[in-house]
Structure formats: structure tokens, C-alpha cells
N, C-alpha and C positions, 0 to 999 in steps of 0.2 A: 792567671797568676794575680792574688791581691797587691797592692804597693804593702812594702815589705816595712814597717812602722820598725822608730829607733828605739835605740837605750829610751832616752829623753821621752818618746813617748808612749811606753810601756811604763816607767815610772811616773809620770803623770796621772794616764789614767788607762789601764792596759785592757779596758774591759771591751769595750767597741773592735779595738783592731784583734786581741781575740776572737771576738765572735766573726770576725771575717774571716781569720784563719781556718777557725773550726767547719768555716764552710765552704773549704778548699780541699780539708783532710782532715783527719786526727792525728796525720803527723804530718809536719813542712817542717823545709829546712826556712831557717833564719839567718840572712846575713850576718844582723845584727849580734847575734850569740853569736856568731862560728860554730852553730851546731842544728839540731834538730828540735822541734816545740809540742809538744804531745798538749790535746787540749780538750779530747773526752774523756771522761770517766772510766769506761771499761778499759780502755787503754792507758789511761793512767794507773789503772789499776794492775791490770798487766806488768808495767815496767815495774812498778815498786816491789812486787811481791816476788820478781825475778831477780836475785841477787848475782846467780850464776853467771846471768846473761847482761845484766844491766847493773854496775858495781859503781860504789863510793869511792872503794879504793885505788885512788886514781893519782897522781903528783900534782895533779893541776886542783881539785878540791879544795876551796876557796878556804875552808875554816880550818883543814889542816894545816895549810899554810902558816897561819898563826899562832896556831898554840899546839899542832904537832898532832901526830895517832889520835884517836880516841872511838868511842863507841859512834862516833858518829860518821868516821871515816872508813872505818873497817868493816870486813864481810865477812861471814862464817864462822870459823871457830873462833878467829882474836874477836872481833866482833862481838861473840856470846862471854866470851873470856874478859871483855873490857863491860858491859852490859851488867852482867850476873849478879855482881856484888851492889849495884844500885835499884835492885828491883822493889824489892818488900815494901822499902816506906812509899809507895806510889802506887801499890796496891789501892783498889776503890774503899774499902772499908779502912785500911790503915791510913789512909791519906784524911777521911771525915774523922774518924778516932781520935787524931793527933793533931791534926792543923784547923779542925775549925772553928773552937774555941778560939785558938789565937789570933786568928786571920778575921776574926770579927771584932774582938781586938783593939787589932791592930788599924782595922779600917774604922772601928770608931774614934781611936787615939788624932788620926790624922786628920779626920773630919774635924774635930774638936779646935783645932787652930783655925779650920776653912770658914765654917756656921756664921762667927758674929759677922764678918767683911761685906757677904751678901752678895758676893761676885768673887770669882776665881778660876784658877787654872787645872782641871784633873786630869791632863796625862801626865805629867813629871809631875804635877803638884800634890798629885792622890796615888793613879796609877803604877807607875812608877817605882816610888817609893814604898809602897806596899808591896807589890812585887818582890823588891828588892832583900826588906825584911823578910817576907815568909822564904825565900831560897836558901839565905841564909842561915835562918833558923834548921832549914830542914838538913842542909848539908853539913851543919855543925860548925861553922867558921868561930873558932874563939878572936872574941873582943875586936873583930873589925867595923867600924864604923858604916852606915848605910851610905854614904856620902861613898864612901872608897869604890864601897859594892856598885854604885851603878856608875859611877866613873870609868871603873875598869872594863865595865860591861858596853858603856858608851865607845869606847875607844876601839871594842875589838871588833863590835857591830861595823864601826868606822873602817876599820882594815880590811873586812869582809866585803863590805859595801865598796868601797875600791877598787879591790880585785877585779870582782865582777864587774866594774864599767872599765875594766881589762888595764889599769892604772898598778902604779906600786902602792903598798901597801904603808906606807911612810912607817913612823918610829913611833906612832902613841900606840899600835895594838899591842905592838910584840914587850913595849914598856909595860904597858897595864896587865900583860896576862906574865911577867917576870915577877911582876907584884903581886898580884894572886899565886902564884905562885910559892913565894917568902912567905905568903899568911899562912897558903895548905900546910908548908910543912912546918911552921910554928904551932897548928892547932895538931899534928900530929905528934910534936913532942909535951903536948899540952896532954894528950893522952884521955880527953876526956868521951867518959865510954858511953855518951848518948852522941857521937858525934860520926856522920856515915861516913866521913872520910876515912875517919879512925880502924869504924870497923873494917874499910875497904882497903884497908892496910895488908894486913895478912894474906892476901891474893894478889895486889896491884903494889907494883912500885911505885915511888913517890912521884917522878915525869908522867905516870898513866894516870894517879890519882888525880893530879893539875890538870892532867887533858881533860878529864872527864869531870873533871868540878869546871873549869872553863865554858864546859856547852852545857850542861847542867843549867851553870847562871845566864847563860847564854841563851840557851832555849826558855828556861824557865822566866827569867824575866822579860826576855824580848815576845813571846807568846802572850805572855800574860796582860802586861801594860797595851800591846795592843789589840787584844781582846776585849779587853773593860774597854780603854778607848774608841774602839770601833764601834762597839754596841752602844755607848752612848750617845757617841756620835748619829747612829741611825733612828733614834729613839726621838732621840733632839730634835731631829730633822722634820718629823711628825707627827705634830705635839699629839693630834690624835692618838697617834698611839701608843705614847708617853702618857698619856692620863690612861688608856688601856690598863697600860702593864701594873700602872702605881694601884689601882682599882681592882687589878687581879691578880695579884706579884705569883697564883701561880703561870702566869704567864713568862715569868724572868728566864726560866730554863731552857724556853721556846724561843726566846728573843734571844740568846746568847746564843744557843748553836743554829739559827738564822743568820744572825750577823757573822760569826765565821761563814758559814757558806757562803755569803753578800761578797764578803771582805777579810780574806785569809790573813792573817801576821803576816808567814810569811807567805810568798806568792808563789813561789817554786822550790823544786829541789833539784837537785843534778844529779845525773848517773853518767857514766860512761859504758859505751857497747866493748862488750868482751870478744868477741868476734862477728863476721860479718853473719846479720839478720835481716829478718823481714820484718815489719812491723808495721800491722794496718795498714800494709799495701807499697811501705817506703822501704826503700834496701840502705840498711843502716851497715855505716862500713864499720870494722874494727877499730875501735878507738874513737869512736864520734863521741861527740857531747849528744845525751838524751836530757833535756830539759823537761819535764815536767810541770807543767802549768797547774798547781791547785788552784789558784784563781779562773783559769779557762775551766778547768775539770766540772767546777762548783755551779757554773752558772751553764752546764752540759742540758740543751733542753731536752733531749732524751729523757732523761734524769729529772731536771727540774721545771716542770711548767713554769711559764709567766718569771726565768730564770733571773731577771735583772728587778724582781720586786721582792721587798723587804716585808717577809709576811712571818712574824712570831706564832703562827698557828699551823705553820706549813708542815704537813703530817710526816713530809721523808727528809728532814733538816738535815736529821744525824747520818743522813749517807754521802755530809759532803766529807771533803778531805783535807779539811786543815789541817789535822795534825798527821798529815800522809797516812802510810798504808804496809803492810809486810813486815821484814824484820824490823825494820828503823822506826816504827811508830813510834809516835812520842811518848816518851814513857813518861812523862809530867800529866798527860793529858786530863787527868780523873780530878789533881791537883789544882792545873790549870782552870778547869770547870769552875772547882769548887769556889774560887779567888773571883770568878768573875761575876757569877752569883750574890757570894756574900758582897762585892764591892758595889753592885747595881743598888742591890735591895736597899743598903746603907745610905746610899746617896742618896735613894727616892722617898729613906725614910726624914733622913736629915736638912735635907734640903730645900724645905717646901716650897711650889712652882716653879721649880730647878725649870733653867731651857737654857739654849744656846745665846751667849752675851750679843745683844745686837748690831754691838759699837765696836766688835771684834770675834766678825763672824770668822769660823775654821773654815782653811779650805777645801776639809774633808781627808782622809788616806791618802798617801802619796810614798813612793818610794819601788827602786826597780825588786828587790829581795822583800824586803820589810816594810809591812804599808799600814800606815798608823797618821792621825794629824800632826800635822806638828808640834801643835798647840790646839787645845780644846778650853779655850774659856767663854765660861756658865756665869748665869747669875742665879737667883735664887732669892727670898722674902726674907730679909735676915730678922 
């Protein structure tokens, strides 16, 4: 039996006591959760794409809690029923059609303040913020402010993030998602007919529309800012291969779905057993927590040789599993992509000898759910 590592240091840095686990089983239980920790690949793979067997829909799911039902908490038919109505615009070709005009933009607009300082902040101060804009944009939020948008989004991360380290959920999630809330059904009397809310009307009641514009912004911006962030983060880190990618931007595609498999957003997802199973050898009783390691799954060396090296050239990237796997994939995913692309190339364009500020190094990803720097300031030739 490995020493069984805490909250505290899974959210530090969960990659080492992972790799211990994974070499004990593919699945152990964990004090720490109150449950069970899956942390190879084929067996993560397994659990997700078993909805029967290993379900969301559960009372104890950390994000229903907050903002109630939605596609992210259900299985099956409500599941397809809460889902359905948000598919099309996240289509691979509708999603480049319609957002990548803007989201180049948008990431020029934001640069455009960063350039002359010659030093600055790009996760809230670029990532972030762009994020924010392009969800909004796409979900059709009339006339709210970007400040609100990741306010609300801050505070529900915040209630989520709580839970999980098994604490109450205080008063700013369930405030900030009351308040998205008042905006959904404002832009829905606003009626305006490029707006996916709008269209999501006619099948979804107003509480299912909120739930699912909530993880929408939720996934969408919490994936996204720390995608960009992570990857620049790892890029930073080796100036080598920071002048690489700038020398061969078509390397940027290779360095972003790298850096997810390095360094997932988020790091896990939950399920719970429907009745008692076996799984990789563990007898999982009815009702257990199945956790899901994307972060273990990703650095699986089965899967990935030389798993804990940051390599933009590495020919089987795209079979890690950030954005999970089965019904629940992320359906932003193609979006997500496209945002972290266009946000690299911009800043390697804009920014010339961009690298990590010296005088306020990052302390790299950190968090037990959502693992992003805290802070990422750059400097740059102004």
C-alpha cells in the first residue's frame, strides 16, 4: 500500500503521488476522496463511456449542487433532452465559420492595451477575459458586461472548488448563478434570434436554460483560460521551445493538445457506481464515488512514453483526455481548441521575446479540480 497523499497534496502537485497510485492499480480507494481513483487510460475510458454503470446523476455532484439539473449532471434520455438543443454551434466547422473571425479579434483588442507596458499578466489579464467574451458571444447573453461574466463564473468555480474539499459551499455561487440567471431570462425576453438561449427556449424551460448556460460558461471559460494558460506556461518554461513553436507556429496545434495531456483544466471528473461492480480488479460497491483521474489517465505510460515530458511533437497527444470521453464529452471542445490556437499565435505574434517575468516567476498549475497558475506574468520587448 502507497502513503495515501491529501486534498493539499493532490492540489499542489498530484502528478508524482499519482504515478504511485497507478503503480499499485488502476483503481484504489482513496481516503482522501471517500471514494475510489481510476488513473489509467483504458480504464478511464471504460468508466466514462459507461453511463449505466457509472452515473453523474447523483445528489452529492458537486456542480448540481449549485446551479441545479443540467447536461452535465444527467444521464440518458434528460441528459440528451438537456444536451440537444446546444449542439450545432460547437460543431468543428460551425464553431471556425462563426467564431474565428471574432476570437482573433477579440484577442487582438486585448493585446492592444498589454503591447506598449512590456510586461504583464495573461491569465485573467488576456486569458480570462477573452474566454469570457467569446462564451458569451456564443450563448447570446444580451448587454452583460464581461466583468459580470467572469465574476459569476469566479464565484461558482469557488462553490464547486469547496464542496470538493468537502466544506459548504458559502453564499457567492448560488448569488452569482441567481444572477445569471436574471440576465438568461432578460436576454430571453429580449428575443433576439441569434441568441442560443433564445433558440433553446422552445424545448427547455427557463431553470434548464440557466442550468445549462451556467456550465456552458462554466466549462467554457474555466477550460479555456486554462488551456491558453497552461500552454504558455509550458512553452515559457523552455525557452527552447518557445522559439520552436514561434519559428514554426505550425507547431502551436501540437503544443496545445501537449499541454492538455501535461496539464488537464480540469483534473477529474466524478461518477458514481449504480450497483455493485468490478472494475480492474477492485469491487466497487453500489453508491461509491468513482473518480476519474484525467491528470493520472494523461501521463498513463502505457499510453504515453517519457509521460511527464512536454513534447509539441508527440505523435499520440490527441488521445489524452481532457476534455473526458463518452456521453459527457465536452461539447466546447473544437471551440475550446480553436481559442487556444488563436490566443498562442497572437501573443507569439504580439509580443516579441515574450518569456516568463523573472521578478515574478509563476508557480506553475495548481488546484485539486481546476489546475491553471494563478497568475502568469510575462514580460516581453515593448
Amino acid at each position: 500500500m502507497v502513503d495515501s497523499p491529501t486534498l493539499a497534496d493532490l492540489a499542489a502537485d498530484p502528478h508524482p503521488h499519482l504515478a504511485r497510485l497507478r503503480a499499485e492499480g488502476p483503481v484504489v480507494w482513496l481516503d482522501a476522496l471517500g471514494g475510489w481513483v481510476v488513473t489509467r487510460r483504458e480504464t478511464a475510458v471504460d468508466v466514462m463511456r459507461d453511463a449505466d454503470t457509472f452515473t453523474v446523476d447523483d445528489p452529492r455532484f458537486t456542480t448540481a449542487r449549485v446551479v441545479g439539473p443540467s447536461m452535465l449532471s444527467l444521464d440518458g434520455a434528460e441528459h440528451a433532452r438537456h444536451r440537444e438543443p446546444f449542439v450545432e454551434p460547437f460543431k468543428p466547422r460551425a464553431v471556425r465559420a462563426a467564431f474565428a473571425e471574432s476570437t482573433e479579434r477579440e484577442a487582438a483588442r486585448l493585446l492592444d492595451g498589454l503591447v506598449p507596458h512590456g510586461r504583464g499578466e495573461l491569465r485573467r489579464g488576456f486569458a480570462g477575459p477573452l474566454a469570457a467574451v467569446v462564451m458569451a458571444d456564443v450563448l447570446g447573453l444580451a448587454d452583460v458586461p464581461v466583468a459580470d461574466v467572469l465574476g459569476w463564473y469566479d464565484e461558482i468555480v469557488r462553490a464547486v472548488d469547496r464542496l470538493t474539499h468537502g466544506a459548504d459551499a458559502g453564499d457567492g455561487g448560488p448569488a452569482a448563478y441567481a444572477a445569471l440567471r436574471d440576465a438568461v431570462a432578460a436576454t430571453l425576453r429580449a428575443e433576439r434570434a441569434e441568441s442560443l438561449l433564445v433558440s433553446a427556449a422552445g424545448r427547455l424551460g427557463l431553470p434548464e436554460i440557466a442550468s445549462n448556460a451556467a456550465v456552458l460558461l462554466f466549462g467554457g471559460i474555466e477550460t479555456t483560460e486554462g488551456m491558453i494558460a497552461n500552454a504558455l506556461f509550458h512553452l515559457l518554461s523552455e525557452p527552447a521551445l518557445a522559439d520552436e513553436v514561434q519559428g514554426d507556429p505550425g507547431l502551436l496545434d501540437g503544443a496545445v493538445e501537449e499541454s492538455l495531456r501535461l496539464e488537464p483544466g480540469a483534473a477529474v471528473v466524478d461518477r458514481y457506481a449504480t450497483r455493485d461492480v468490478e472494475l480492474a480488479g477492485a469491487r466497487i460497491g453500489a453508491g461509491d464515488l468513482v473518480t476519474v483521474s484525467l491528470a493520472g489517465a494523461n501521463r498513463d505510460p502505457e499510453v504515453f512514453p517519457e509521460p511527464d515530458r512536454f513534447d509539441p511533437r508527440r505523435a499520440n497527444a490527441r488521445l489524452h483526455l481532457a476534455f473526458a470521453y463518452g456521453p459527457h464529452y465536452c461539447l466546447g471542445a473544437h471551440l475550446a481548441r480553436l481559442e487556444a490556437v488563436v490566443a498562442l499565435r497572437a501573443c507569439f505574434e504580439r509580443l516579441p521575446g515574450l518569456r516568463l517575468d523573472p521578478d515574478r516567476p509563476p508557480s506553475g498549475p495548481r488546484g485539486l479540480v481546476f489546475r491553471k497558475p494563478p497568475a502568469l506574468d510575462v514580460c516581453w520587448k515593448a
